[in-house]
N, C-alpha and C positions, 0 to 999 in steps of 0.2 A: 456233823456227828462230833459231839464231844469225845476228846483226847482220850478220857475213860473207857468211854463206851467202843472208842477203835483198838484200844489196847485188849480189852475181853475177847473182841470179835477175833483178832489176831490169835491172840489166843488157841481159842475156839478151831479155828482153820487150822492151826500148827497140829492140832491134836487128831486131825482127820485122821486117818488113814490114805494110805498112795491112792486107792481108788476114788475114793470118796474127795481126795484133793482134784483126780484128774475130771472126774464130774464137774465139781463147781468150774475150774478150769473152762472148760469146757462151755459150760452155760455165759460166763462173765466176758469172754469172749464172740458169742455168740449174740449177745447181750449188746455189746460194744459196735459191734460191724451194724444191726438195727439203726444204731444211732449216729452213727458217723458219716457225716457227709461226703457225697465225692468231689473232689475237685474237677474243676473242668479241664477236661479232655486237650491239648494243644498241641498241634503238630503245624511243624515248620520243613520245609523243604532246604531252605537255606541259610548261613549262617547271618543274612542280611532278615530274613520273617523272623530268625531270634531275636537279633536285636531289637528288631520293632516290636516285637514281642513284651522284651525287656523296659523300653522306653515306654510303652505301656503305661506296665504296673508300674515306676518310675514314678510316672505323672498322674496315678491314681493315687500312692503314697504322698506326693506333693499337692493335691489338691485335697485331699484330707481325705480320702475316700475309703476308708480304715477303719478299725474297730480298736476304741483305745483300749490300752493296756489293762487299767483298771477292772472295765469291763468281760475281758476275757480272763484275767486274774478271779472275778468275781464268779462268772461263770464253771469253770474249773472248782474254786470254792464249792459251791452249790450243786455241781456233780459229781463230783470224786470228794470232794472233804480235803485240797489241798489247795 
């Protein structure tokens, strides 16, 4: 979304009223939870399964098993406009 057209929309929103802010609220929120993934679940009984835990992701990050930066910068881009 060009800079323009987010400044109008701002705008726009500023001008609501409380209700009509706490609607959209409400929707872009609801909105949000639709599309966001869960992370996976992890439970450890000891402080020794955290670490292994740890060393894990560790050696997922060292072995390149990541989504680079760019990528997720881009992403963000292309769904929120930042």
């Amino acid at each position: 979304m060009p800079q323009e057209d987010y400044s109008k929309l701002l705008q726009t929103i500023m001008a609501l009223s409380l209700e009509q802010k706490m609607t959209l609220l409400s929707v872009l929120e609801e909105s949000l939870q639709d599309n966001m993934p869960n992370p996976p679940k992890i439970t450890v009984s000891t402080i020794e399964e955290l670490n292994q835990k740890l060393d894990e992701g560790l050696e997922d990050i060292n072995s390149g098993n990541v989504i680079p930066a760019e990528v997720v910068n881009q992403r963000l881009h292309e769904k929120y406009g930042i």
